[in-house]
C-alpha positions as CSV (number, residue, x, y, z in Angstrom):
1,X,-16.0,69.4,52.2
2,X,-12.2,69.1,52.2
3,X,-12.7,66.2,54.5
4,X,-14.5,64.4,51.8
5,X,-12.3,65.3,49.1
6,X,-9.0,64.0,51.0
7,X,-11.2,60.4,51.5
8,X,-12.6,60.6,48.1
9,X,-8.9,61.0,46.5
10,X,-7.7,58.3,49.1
11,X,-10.2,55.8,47.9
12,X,-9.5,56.2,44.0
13,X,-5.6,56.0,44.7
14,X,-6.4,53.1,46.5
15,X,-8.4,50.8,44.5
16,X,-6.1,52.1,41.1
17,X,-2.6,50.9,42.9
18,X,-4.9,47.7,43.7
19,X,-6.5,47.6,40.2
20,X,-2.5,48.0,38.7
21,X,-1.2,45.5,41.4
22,X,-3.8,43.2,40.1
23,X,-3.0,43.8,36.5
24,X,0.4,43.4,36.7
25,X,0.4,40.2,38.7
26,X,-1.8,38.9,36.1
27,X,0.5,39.9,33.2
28,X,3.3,38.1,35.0
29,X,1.4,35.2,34.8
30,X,0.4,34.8,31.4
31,X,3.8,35.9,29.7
32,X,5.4,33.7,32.4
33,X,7.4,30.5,29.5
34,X,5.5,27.3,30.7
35,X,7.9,24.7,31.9
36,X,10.0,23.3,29.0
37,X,11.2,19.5,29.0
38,X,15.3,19.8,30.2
39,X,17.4,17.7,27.6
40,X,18.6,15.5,29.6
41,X,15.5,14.8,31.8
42,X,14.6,10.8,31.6
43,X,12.2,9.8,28.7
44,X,10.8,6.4,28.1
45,X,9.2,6.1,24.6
46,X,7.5,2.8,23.6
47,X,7.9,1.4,20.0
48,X,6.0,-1.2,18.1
49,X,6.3,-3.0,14.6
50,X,5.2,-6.3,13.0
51,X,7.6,-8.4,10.4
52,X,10.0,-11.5,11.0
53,X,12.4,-12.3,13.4
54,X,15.7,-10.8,11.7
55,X,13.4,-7.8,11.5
56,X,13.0,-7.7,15.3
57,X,16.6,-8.0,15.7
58,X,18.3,-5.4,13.9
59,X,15.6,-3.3,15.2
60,X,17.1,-3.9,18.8
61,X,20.1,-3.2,17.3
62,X,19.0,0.5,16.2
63,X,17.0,1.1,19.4
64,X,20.5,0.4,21.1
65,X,22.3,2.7,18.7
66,X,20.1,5.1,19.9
67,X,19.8,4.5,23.7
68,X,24.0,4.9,23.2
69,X,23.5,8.3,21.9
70,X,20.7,9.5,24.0
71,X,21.3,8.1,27.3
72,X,18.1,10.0,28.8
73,X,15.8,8.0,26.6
74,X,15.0,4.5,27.5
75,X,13.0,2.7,24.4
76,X,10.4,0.1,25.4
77,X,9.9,-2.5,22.2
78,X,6.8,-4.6,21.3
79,X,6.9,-6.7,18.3
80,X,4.8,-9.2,17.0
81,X,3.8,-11.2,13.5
82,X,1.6,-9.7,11.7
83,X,-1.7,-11.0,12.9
84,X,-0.7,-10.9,16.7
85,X,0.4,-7.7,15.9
86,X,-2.9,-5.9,15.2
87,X,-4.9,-7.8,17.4
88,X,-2.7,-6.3,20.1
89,X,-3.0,-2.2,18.9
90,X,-6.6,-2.5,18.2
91,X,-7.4,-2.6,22.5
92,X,-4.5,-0.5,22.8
93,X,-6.2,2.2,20.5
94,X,-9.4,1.7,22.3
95,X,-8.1,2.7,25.5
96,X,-6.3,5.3,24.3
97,X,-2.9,3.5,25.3
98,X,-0.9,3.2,22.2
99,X,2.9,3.4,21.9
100,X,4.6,6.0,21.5
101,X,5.9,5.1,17.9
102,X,4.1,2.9,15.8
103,X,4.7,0.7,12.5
104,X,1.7,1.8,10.5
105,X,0.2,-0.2,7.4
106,X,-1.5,1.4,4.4
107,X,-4.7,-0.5,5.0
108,X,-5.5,0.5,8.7
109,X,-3.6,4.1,8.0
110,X,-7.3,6.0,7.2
111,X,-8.5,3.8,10.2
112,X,-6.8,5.1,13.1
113,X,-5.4,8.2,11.4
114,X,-9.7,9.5,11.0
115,X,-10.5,8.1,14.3
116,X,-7.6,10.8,15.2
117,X,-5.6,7.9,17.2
118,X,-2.5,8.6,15.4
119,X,-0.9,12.5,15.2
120,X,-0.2,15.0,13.1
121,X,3.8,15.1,12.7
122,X,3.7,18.2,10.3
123,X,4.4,20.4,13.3
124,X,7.7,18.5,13.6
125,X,8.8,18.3,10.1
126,X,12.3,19.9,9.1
127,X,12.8,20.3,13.1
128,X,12.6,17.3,14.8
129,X,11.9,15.0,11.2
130,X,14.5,15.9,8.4
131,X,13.3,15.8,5.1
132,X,15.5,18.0,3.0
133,X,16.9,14.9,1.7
134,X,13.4,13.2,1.0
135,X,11.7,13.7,-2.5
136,X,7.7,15.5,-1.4
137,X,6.0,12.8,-3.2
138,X,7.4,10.0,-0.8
139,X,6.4,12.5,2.0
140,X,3.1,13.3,0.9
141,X,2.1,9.9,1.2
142,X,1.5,9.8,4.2
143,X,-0.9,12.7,4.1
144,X,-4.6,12.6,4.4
145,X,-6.5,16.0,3.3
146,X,-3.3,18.1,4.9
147,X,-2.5,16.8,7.8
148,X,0.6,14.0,7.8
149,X,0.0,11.5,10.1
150,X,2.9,9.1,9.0
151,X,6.6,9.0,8.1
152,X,7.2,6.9,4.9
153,X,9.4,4.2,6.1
154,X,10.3,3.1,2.8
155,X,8.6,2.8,-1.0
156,X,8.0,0.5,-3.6
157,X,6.8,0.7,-6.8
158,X,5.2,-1.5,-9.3
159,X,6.9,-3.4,-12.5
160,X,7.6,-6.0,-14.9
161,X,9.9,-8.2,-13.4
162,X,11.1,-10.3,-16.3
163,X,13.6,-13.2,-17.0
164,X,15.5,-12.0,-20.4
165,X,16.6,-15.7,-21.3
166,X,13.1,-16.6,-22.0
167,X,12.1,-13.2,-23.3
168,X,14.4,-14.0,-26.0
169,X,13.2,-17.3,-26.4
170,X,9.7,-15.6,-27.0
171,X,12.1,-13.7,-30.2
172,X,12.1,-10.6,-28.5
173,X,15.3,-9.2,-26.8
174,X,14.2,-6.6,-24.8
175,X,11.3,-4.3,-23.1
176,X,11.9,-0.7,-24.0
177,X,11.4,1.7,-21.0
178,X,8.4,3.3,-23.1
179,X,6.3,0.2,-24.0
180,X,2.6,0.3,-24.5
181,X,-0.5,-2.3,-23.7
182,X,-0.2,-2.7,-27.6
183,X,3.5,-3.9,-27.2
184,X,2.5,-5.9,-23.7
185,X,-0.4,-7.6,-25.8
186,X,2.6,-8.5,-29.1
187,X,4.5,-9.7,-26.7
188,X,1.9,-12.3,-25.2
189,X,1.3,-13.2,-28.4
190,X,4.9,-14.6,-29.0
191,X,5.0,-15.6,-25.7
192,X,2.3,-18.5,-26.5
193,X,3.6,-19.2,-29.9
194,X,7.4,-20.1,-28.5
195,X,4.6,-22.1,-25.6
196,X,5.5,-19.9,-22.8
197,X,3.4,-17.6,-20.9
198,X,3.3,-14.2,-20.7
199,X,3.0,-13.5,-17.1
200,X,0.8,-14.9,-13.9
201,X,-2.3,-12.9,-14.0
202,X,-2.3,-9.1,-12.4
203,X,-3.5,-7.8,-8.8
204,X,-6.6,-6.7,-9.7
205,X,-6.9,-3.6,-7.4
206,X,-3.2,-2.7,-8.2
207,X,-3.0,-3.0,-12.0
208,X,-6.7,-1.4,-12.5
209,X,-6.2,1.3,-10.6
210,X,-2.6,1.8,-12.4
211,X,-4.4,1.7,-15.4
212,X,-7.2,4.4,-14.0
213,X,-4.3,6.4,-13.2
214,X,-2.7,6.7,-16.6
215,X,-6.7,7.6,-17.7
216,X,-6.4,10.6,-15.0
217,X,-8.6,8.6,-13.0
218,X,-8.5,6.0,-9.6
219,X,-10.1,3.3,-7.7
220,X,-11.2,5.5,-5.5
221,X,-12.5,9.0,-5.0
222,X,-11.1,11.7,-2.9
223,X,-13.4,11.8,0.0
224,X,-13.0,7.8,-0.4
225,X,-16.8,7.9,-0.6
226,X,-17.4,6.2,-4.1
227,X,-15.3,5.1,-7.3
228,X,-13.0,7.7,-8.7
229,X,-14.1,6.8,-12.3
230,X,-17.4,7.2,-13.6
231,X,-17.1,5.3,-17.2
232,X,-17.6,2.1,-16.6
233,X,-15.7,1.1,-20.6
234,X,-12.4,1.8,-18.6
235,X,-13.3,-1.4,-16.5
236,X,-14.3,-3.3,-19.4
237,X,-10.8,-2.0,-21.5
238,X,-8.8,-3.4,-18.8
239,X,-10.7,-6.8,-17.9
240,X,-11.4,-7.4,-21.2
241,X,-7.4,-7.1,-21.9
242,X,-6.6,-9.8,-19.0
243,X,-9.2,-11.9,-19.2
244,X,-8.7,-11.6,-23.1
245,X,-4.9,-13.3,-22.3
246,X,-6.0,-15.9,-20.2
247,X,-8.8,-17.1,-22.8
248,X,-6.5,-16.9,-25.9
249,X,-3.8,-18.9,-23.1
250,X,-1.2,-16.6,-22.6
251,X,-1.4,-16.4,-19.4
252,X,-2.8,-19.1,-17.3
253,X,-5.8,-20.3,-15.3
254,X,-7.0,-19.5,-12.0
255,X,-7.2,-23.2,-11.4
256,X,-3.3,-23.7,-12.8
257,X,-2.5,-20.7,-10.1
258,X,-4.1,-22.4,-7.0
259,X,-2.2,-25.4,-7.4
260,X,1.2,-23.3,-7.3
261,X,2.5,-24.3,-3.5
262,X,5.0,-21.4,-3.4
263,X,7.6,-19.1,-5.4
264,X,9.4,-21.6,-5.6
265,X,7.0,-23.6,-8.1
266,X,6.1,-19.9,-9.8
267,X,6.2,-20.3,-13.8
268,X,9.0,-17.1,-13.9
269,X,11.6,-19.8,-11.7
270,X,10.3,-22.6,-13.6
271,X,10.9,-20.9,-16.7
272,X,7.4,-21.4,-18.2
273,X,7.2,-17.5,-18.1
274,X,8.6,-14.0,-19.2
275,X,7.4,-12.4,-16.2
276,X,5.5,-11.4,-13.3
277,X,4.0,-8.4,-12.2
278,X,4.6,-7.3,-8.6
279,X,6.3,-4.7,-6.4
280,X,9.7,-3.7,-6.3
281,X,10.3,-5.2,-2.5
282,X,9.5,-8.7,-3.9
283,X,12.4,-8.8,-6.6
284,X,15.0,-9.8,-4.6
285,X,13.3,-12.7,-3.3
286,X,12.4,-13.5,-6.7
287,X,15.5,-13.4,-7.4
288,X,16.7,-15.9,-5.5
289,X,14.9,-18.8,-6.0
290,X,15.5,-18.4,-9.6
291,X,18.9,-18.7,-9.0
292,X,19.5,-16.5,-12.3
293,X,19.8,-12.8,-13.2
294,X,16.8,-11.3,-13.6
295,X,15.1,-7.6,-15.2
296,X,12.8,-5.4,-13.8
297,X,11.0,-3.3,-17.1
298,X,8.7,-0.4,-15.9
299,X,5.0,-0.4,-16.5
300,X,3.4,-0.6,-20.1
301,X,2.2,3.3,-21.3
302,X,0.6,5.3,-22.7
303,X,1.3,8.2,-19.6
304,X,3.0,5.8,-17.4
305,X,4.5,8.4,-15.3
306,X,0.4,9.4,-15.3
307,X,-0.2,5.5,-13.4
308,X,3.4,5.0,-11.4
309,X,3.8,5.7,-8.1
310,X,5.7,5.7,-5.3
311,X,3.9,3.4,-2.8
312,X,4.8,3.6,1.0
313,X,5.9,0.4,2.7
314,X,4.9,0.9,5.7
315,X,4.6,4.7,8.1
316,X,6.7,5.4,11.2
317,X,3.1,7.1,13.2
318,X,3.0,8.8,16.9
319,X,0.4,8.2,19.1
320,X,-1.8,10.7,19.9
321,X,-2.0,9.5,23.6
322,X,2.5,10.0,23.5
323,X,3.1,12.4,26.1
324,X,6.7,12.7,24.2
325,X,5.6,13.2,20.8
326,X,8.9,15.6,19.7
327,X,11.2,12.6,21.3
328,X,9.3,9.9,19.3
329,X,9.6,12.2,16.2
330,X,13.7,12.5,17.1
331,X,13.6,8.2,16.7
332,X,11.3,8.3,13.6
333,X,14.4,10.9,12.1
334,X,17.3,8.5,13.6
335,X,14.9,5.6,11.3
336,X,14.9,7.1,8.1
337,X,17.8,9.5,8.1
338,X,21.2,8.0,10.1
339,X,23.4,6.3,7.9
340,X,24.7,3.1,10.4
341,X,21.2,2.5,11.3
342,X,19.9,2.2,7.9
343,X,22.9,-0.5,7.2
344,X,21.3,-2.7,9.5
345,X,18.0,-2.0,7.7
346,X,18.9,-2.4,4.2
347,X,15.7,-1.9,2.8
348,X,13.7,-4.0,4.2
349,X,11.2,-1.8,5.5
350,X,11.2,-1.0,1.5
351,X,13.9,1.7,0.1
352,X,14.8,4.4,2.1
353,X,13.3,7.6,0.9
354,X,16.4,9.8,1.4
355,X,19.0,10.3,-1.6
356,X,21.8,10.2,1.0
357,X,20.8,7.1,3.0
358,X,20.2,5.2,-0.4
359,X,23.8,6.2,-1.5
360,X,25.7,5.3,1.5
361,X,24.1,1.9,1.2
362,X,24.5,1.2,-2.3
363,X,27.7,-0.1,-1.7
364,X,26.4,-2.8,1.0
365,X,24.1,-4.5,-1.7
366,X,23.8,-7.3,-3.8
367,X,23.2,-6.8,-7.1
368,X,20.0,-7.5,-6.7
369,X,19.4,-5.0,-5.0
370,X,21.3,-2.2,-6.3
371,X,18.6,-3.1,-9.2
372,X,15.5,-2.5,-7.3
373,X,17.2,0.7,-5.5
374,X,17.8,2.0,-9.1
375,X,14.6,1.5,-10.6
376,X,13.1,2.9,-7.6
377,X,15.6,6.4,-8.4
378,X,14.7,5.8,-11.7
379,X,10.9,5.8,-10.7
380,X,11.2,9.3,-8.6
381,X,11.7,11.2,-11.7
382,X,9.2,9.4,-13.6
383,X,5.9,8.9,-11.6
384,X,3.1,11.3,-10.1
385,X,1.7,11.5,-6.8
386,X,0.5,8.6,-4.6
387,X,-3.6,8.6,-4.3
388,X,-3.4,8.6,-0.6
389,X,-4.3,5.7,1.5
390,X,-6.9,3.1,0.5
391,X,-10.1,4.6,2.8
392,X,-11.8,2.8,5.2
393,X,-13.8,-0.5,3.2
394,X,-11.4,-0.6,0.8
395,X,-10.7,-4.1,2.1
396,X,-14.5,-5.2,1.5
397,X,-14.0,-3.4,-2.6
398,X,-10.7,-5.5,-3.4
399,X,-12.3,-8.3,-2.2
400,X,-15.2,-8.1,-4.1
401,X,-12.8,-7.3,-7.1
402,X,-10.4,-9.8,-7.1
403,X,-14.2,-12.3,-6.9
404,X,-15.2,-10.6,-10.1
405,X,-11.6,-11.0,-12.3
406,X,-11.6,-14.7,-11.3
407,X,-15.0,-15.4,-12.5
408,X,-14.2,-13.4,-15.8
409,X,-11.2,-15.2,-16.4
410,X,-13.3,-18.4,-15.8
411,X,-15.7,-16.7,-18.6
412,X,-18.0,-17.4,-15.9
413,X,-19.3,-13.8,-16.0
414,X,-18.8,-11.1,-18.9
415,X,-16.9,-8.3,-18.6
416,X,-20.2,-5.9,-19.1
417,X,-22.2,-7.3,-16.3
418,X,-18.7,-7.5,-14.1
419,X,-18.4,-3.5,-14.4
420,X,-22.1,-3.2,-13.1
421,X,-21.9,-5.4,-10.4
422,X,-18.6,-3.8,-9.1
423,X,-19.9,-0.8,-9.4
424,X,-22.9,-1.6,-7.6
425,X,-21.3,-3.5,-4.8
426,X,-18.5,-0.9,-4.3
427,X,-20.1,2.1,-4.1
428,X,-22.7,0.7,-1.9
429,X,-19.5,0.5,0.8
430,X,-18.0,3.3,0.1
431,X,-21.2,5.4,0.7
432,X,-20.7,4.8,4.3
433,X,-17.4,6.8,4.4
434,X,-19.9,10.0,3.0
435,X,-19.8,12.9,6.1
């Protein structure tokens, strides 16, 4: 009996030091840190972007700016026009191969961002990705439901881009910051009378939805599945107001507009009009041609902080196929935040969102620009949130749009039967984006 006791106790002690052996090693294994990237261990990120060839070159610059500071990270850069561009990512993103870093646009942002091709940089904001500087509406648009999946490279923002000269000739001497569609409509008005135009015509998918927005309404739902307005009299307030102008000849043709060969034979250089409606990244160029100083007035009220907002350029996004994704977020911070690289930038990817980079540069710019970077400061405080990007067949809906406001201001087809077919036509894309 003792014999079987002794072996007994012998097995249990063994197979508990073996059970605690076991145990331990496991333990060991699972709070052992996994294997961190070293600092200074060799990274090569690849970067690509569209735009022109000064574009491209201060680009270089900047990637050599920061090679200089972070000699373990060797930059790789594809750049292209903007058609070659996209035809290149698209096989890219099919085999899962993108860069590292990529120049993202608003209209193929829902695209790649839904087909989860792009990342999500929130994990990476305020650590790799500073943003203390950086208003939250000009970071929130590059949100979809709550996941960020781009870095605003710049913003714009919509306006009245006016020559004051001929707004005087008109009798009036200036647009006050809180004008109305009454006042826009007065204006017109004298505009024809002193046998100048008003304006050129507005974007119809721009302008409308600005007006939707002042209305507490937009183009598009959230989900992106239908129309974000149900009345179908706020389509036939706004057409009927433009179209209106283009009968009564305060505003000209379509047929006038299609024989305009470039800016350069535009009625605002010309001087055959007050003004033209566009975004704040086109004023400088504008600008220019005319030769002359010209005004930038903000958008026509009521609740036009309700219908303004900021409007990303362009997104710095991250692969979701980057095996360095917190060293590609370290280069989208060196784009938007350091100060010497932004000088060789100067706005061209739109206005930098930071407070600090935009004063540092202020100095650097023409006077032309110091007007667009103050409108777009001046636009901060006065605008609401940015919709989100345009969701996938949002290309087929402008299209279809921009059809209808040519045949109404042809009075080929009446504002009433316009709203239907839109309607019809629109949602009938947009259903497909239902889950």
């Amino acid at each position: 009996m003792k014999k079987f006791l002794v072996l007994l106790f012998s097995f249990v002690l063994v197979f508990t030091l073996a059970a605690c052996n076991s145990s331990s090693s496991t333990s060991s294994e699972e709070t052992k840190p996994k294997k961190e990237d070293k600092k200074d261990e060799p990274v090569t990120l690849r970067i690509a972007w569209w735009g022109s060839q000064p574009r491209h070159d201060y680009t270089l610059k900047i990637i050599e700016m920061y090679q200089e500071k972070n000699p373990n990270v060797k930059i790789e850069a594809e750049y292209a026009a903007w058609d070659d561009y996209w035809k290149k990512l698209a096989p890219q993103a099919a085999a899962n191969e993108l860069p590292d870093i990529i120049q993202m646009d608003l209209s193929y942002f829902s695209q790649y961002a839904q087909n989860e091709q792009i990342a999500d940089l929130t994990p990476y904001l305020d650590k790799q990705i500073n943003t203390k500087d950086i208003a939250d509406n000009i970071i929130n648009g590059g949100k979809l439901g709550d996941k960020l999946y781009g870095i605003n490279a710049g913003v714009n923002v919509v306006g009245f881009h006016h020559d004051p000269a001929v707004l005087a000739k008109a009798g009036v001497d200036s647009i006050p910051e809180n004008w109305t569609w009454d006042d826009y409509k007065e204006i017109a008005a004298k505009a024809k009378a002193a046998g100048v135009f008003m304006d050129t015509g507005m974007k119809a998918d721009v302008f409308f939805n600005y007006f939707l927005r002042t209305q507490g309404k937009s183009l598009y739902s959230k989900d992106g599945a239908s129309l974000g307005y149900k009345d179908d009299k706020l389509f036939e307030e706004f057409f009927n107001m433009t179209s209106g102008l283009v009968k009564d000849k305060a505003v000209p043709t379509p047929d006038f507009l299609a024989q305009l060969k470039g800016i350069e034979d535009d009625p605002v250089v010309t001087q055959n009009a007050i003004g033209i409606w566009q975004w704040s990244n086109q004023f400088v160029g504008l600008q220019q041609v005319a030769n002359r100083e010209l005004a930038i007035a903000p958008m026509p009220g009521p609740d036009s902080e309700k219908g303004l907002y900021l409007k990303p350029s362009m997104f710095w996004s991250v692969g979701n196929n980057s095996e360095h994704k917190e060293e590609a977020a370290k280069f989208i911070d060196f784009m938007i935040n350091d100060i010497e690289a932004n000088k060789l930038n100067l706005g061209d990817r739109g206005v930098p969102g930071s407070s600090v980079v935009k004063e540092a540069l202020k100095p650097l710019l023409s006077p032309a620009q110091v007007q667009v970077f103050d409108y777009v400061d001046w636009a901060e405080g006065n605008s609401s949130e940015f919709d989100g990007p345009d969701p996938v067949g949002a290309g087929q809906v402008i299209e279809t749009l921009d059809s209808l406001a040519e045949q109404m201001a042809y009075g080929n087809l009446s504002v009433k039967d316009a709203a239907k077919q839109f309607r019809q036509q629109a949602e009938s894309v947009l259903a497909q984006n239902k889950k």
